[in-house]
DRENNU-849821 format. One record per residue (C-alpha): residue number from 1; residue in one letter; x, y, z. Coordinates in Angstrom, 1 decimal. Example, Ala and Ser with C-alpha at 12.3 -4.5 7.8 and 13.67 -1.06 7.14 Angstrom:
+-----+--------+--------+--------+--------+
: num : residu :      x :      y :      z :
+-----+--------+--------+--------+--------+
:   1 :      a :   12.3 :   -4.5 :    7.8 :
:   2 :      s :   13.7 :   -1.1 :    7.1 :
+-----+--------+--------+--------+--------+
***
This chain:
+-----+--------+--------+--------+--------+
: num : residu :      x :      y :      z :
+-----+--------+--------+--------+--------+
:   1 :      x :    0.0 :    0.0 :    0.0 :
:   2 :      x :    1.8 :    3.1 :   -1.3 :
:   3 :      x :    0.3 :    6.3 :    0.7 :
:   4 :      x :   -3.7 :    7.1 :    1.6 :
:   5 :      x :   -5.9 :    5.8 :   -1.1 :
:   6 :      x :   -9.3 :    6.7 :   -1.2 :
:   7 :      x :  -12.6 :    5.1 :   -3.0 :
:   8 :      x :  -14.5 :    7.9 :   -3.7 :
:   9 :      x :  -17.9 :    6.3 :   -4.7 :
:  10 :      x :  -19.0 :    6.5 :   -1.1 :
:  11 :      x :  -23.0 :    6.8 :   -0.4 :
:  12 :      x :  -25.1 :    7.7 :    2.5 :
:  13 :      x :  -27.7 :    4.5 :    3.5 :
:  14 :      x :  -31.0 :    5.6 :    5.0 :
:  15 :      x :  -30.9 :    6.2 :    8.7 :
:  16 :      x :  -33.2 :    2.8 :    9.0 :
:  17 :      x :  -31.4 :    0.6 :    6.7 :
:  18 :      x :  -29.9 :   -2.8 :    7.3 :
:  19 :      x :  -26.8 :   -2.9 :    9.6 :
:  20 :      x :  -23.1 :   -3.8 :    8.0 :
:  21 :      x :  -22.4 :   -6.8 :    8.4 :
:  22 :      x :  -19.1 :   -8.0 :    9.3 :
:  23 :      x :  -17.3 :  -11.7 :    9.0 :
:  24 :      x :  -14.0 :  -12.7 :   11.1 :
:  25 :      x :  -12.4 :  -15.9 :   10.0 :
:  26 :      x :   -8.7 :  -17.6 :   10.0 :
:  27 :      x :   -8.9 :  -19.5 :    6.9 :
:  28 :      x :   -5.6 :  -21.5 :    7.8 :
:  29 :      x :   -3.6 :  -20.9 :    4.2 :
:  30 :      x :   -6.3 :  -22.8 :    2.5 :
:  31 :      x :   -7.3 :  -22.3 :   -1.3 :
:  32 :      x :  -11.0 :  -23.7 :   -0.6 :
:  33 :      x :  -12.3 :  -21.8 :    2.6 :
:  34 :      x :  -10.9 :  -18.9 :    0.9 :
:  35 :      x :  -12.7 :  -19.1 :   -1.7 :
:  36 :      x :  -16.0 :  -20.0 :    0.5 :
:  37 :      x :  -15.4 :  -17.0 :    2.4 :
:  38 :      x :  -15.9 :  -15.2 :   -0.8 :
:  39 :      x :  -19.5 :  -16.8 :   -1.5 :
:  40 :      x :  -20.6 :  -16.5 :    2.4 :
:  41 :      x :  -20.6 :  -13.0 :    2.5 :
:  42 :      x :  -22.2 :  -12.6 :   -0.8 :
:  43 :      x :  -24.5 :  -14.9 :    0.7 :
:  44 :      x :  -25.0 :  -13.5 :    3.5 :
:  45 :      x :  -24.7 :   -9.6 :    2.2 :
:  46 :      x :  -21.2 :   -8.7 :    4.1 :
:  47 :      x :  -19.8 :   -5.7 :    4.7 :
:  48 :      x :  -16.3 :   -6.5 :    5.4 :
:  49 :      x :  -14.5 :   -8.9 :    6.2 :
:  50 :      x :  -11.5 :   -9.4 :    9.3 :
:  51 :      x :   -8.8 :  -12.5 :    7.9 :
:  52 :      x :   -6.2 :  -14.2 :    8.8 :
:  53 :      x :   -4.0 :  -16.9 :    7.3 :
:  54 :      x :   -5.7 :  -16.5 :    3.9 :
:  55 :      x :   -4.4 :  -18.5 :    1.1 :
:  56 :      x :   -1.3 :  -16.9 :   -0.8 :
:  57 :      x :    0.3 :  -19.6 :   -3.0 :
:  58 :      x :    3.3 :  -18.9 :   -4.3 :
:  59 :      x :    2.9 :  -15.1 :   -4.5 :
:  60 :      x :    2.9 :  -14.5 :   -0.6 :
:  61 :      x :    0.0 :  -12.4 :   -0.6 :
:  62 :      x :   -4.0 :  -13.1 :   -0.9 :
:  63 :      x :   -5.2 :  -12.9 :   -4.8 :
:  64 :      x :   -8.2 :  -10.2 :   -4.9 :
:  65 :      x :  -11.7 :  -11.5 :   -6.1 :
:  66 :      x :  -13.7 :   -9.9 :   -8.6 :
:  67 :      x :  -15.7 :   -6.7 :   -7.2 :
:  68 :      x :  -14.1 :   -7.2 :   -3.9 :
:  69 :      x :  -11.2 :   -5.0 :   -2.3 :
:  70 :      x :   -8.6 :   -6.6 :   -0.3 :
:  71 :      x :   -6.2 :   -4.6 :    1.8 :
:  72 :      x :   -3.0 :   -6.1 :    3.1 :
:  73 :      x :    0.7 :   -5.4 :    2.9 :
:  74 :      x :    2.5 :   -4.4 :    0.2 :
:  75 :      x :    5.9 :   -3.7 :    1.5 :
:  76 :      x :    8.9 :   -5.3 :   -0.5 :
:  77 :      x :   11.3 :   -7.9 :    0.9 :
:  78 :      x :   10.7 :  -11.6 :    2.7 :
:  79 :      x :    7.6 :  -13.1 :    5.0 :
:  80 :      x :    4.3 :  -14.1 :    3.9 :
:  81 :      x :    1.1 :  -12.0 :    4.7 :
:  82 :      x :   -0.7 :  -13.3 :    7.1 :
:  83 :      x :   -3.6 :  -10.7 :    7.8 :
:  84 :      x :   -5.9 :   -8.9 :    5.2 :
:  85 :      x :   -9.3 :   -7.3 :    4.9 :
:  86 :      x :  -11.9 :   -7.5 :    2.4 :
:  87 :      x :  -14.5 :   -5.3 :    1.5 :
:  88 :      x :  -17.4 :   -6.2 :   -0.6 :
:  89 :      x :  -19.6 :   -3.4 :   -0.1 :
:  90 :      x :  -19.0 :   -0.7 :   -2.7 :
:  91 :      x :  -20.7 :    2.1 :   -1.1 :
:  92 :      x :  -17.6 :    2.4 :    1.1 :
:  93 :      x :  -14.6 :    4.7 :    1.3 :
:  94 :      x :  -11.5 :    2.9 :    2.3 :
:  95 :      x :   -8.4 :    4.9 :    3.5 :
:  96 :      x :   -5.2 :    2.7 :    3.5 :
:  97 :      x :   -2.3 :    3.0 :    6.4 :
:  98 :      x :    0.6 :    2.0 :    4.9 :
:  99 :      x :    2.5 :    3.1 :    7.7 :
: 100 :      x :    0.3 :    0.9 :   10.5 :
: 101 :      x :    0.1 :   -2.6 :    8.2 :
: 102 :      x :    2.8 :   -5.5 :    8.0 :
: 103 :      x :    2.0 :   -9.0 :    7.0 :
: 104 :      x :    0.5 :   -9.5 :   10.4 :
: 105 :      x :   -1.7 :   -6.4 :   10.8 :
: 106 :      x :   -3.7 :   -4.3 :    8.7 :
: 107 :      x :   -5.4 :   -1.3 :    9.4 :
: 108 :      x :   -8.1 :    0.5 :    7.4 :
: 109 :      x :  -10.0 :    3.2 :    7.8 :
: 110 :      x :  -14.4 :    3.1 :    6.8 :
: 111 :      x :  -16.0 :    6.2 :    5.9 :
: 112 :      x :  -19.3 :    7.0 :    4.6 :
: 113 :      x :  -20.2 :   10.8 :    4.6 :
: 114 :      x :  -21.8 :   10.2 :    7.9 :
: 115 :      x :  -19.3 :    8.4 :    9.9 :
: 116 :      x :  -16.0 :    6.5 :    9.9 :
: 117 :      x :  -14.6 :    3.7 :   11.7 :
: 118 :      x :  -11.0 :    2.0 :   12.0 :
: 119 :      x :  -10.8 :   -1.7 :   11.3 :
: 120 :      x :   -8.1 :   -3.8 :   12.1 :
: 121 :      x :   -6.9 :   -7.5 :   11.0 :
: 122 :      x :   -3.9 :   -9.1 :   13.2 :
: 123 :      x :   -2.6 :  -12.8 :   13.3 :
: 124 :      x :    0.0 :  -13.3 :   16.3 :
: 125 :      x :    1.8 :  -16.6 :   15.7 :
: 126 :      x :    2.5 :  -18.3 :   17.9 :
: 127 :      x :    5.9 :  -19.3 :   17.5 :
: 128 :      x :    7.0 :  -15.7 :   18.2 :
: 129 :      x :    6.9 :  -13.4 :   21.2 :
: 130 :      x :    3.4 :  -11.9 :   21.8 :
: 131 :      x :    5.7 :   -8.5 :   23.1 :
: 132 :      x :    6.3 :   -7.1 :   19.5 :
: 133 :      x :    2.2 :   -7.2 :   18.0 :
: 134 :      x :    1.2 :   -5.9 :   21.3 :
: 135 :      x :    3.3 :   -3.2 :   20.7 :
: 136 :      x :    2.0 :   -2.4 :   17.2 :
: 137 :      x :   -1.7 :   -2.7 :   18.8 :
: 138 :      x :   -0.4 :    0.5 :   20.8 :
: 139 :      x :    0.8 :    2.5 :   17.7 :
: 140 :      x :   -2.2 :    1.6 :   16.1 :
: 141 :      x :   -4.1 :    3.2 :   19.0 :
: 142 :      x :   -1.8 :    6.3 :   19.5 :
: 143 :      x :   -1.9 :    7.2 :   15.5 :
: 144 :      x :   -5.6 :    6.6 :   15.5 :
: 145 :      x :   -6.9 :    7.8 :   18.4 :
: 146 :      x :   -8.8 :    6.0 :   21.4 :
: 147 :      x :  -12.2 :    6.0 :   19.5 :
: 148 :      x :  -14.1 :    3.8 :   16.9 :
: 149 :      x :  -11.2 :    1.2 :   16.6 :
: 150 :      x :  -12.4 :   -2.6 :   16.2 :
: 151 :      x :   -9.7 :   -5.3 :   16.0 :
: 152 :      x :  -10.4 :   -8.8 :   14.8 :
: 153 :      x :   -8.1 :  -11.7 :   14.8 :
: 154 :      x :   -6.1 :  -14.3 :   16.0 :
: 155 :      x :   -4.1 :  -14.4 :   18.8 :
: 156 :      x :   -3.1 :  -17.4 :   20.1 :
: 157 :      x :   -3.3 :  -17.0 :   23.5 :
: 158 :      x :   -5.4 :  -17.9 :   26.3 :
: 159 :      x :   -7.8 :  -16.2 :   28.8 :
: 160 :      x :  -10.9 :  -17.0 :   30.8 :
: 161 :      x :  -11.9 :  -13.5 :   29.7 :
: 162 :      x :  -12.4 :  -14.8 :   26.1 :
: 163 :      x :  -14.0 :  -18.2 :   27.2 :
: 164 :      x :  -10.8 :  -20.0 :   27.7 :
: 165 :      x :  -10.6 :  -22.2 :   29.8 :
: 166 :      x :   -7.2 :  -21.4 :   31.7 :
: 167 :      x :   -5.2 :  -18.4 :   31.2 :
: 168 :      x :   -1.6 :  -18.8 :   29.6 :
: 169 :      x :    1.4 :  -15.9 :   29.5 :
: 170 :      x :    0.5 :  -14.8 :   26.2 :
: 171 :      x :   -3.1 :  -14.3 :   27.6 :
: 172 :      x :   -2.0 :  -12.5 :   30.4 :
: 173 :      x :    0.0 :  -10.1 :   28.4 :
: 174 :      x :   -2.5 :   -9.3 :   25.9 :
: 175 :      x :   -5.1 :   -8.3 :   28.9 :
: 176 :      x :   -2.8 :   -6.1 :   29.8 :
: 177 :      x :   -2.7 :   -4.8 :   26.9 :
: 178 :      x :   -6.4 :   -4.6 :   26.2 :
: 179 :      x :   -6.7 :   -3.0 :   30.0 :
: 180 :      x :   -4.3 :   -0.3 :   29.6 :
: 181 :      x :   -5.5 :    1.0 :   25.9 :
: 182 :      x :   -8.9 :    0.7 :   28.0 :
: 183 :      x :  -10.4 :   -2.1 :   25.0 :
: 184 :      x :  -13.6 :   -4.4 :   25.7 :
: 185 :      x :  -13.7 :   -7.9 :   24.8 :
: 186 :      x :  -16.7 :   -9.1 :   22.1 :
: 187 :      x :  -16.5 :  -12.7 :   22.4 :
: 188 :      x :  -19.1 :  -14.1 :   24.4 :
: 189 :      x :  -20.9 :  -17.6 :   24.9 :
: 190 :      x :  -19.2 :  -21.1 :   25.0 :
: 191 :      x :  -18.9 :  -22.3 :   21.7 :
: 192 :      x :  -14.7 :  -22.9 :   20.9 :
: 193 :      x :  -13.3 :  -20.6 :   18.0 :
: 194 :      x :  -10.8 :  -23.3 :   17.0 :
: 195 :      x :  -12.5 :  -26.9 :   16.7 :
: 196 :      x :  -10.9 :  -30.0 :   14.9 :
: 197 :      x :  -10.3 :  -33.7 :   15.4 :
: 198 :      x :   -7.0 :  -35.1 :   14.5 :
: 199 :      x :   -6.0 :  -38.5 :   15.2 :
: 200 :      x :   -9.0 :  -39.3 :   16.5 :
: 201 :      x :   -8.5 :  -36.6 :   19.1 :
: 202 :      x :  -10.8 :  -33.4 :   19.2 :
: 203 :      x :   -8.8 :  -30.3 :   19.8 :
: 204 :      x :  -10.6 :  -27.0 :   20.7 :
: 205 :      x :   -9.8 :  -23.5 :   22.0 :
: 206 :      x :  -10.7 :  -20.2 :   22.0 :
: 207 :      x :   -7.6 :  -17.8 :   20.8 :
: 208 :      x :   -9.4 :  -16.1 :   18.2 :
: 209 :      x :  -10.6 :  -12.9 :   20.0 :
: 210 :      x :  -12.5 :   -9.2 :   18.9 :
: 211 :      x :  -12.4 :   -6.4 :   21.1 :
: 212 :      x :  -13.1 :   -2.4 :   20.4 :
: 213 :      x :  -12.8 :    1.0 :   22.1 :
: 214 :      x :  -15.9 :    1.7 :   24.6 :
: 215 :      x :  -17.9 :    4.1 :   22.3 :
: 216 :      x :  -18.3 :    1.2 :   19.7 :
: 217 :      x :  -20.1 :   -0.7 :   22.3 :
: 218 :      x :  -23.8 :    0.4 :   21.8 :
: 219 :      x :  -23.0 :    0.4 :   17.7 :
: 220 :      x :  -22.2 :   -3.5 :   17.8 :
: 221 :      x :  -24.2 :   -6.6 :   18.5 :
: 222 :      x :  -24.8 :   -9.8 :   17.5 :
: 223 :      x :  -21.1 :  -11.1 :   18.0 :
: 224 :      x :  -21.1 :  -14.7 :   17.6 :
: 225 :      x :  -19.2 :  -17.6 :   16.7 :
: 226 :      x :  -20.6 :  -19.5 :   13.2 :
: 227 :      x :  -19.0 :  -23.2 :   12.9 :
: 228 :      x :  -20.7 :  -22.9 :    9.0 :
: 229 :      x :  -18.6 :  -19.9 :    7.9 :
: 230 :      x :  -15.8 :  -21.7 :    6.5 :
: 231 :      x :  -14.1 :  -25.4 :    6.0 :
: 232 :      x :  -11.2 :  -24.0 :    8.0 :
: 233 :      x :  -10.4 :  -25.7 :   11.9 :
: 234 :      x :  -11.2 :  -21.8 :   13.2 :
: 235 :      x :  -14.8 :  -21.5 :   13.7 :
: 236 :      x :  -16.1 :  -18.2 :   12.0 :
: 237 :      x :  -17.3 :  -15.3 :   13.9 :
: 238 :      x :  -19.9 :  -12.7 :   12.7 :
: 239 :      x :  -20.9 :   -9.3 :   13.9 :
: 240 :      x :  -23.2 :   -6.5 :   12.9 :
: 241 :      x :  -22.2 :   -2.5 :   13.0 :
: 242 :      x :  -25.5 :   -0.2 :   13.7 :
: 243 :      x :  -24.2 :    3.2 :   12.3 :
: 244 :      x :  -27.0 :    4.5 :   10.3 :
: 245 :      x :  -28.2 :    7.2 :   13.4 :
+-----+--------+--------+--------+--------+
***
């Protein structure tokens, strides 16, 4: 991403319309539920979309689809990218932070004339220290500003405040994190964000977690997890953004 690009098409929606809809989902490098992403939210009339481990191929970076935007990293040199966003609805603005996104996170900005929003994609692996992304998640929130921020993603780690079911270091940290930028926690209910059987073994977690700043609290609902979103081990999760008043 080379500077702030802007889509200028943006429209207004009528104070009563529908809400946006927006789709989380680690797709786990596969071809197939990257491509079913793609049909879901056309299916299911998708705003945006949060990802993480899309499938790249040999180009390191997630192909675009027809009529949809994707936004990830651009910059020049080694590693794979391993966070994006999509946007299918046209009637959006998008402003790109070049200087915010790595293969790991992305940041956008949403605007319609009536409001605008920050978005935010992130994949922590887990193979390296959790110290580094949280510290990103802090420039993010001092270059952006403590309002209307959502961030999506995986972060493998562990916390009973996300439905874990013990707390792990990596867990720990990112609370703190989450407690001193003064962000709230989205996940909510029982069912495990990471589900699969290998070996005849079942294998669930919950690492995948969304959290905002405080104002976006009243303008979101209907955060849950979908196990129908994708064919990927990571359970989908789907949420709706009220922002027509």
């Amino acid at each position: 991403m080379h500077g702030e690009q802007w889509n200028t098409t943006a429209k207004v929606r009528p104070k009563n319309g529908p809400p946006y809809r927006v789709l989380q989902a680690n797709l786990q490098r596969k071809k197939l539920a990257t491509a079913e992403l793609a049909i879901e939210a056309a299916t299911r009339k998708a705003a945006i979309a949060l990802i993480q481990e899309p499938y790249v191929g040999g180009a390191k970076s997630m192909k675009g689809f027809r009529g949809v935007r994707v936004f990830q990293s651009t910059a020049q040199g080694d590693g794979t990218v391993k966070a994006a966003i999509a946007v299918f609805d046209h009637d959006l603005d998008v402003i790109q932070y070049p200087q915010l996104t790595t293969n790991n996170i992305v940041v956008v900005g949403i605007r319609t004339r009536a409001w605008e929003i920050t978005l935010v994609s992130y994949y922590f692996e887990p193979d390296k220290p959790i110290e580094s992304y949280l510290e990103q998640i802090k420039r993010v929130e001092r270059k952006m500003g403590p309002k209307r921020l959502i961030f999506g993603g995986d972060a493998n780690a562990k916390s009973t405040w996300w439905g874990s079911k013990e707390d792990d270091a990596r867990g720990d940290q990112l609370m703190g994190t989450l407690g001193e930028l003064g962000l709230h926690i989205l996940n909510e209910g029982d069912v495990p964000t990471f589900d699969t059987i290998r070996g005849g073994k079942r294998y669930q977690s919950r690492v995948d977690v969304t959290f905002c700043t405080e104002d976006m609290l009243d303008l979101i609902d209907g955060w849950r997890v979908d196990e129908d979103l994708v064919s990927s081990d990571h359970n989908g999760m789907v949420f709706n953004i009220r922002l027509q008043k």
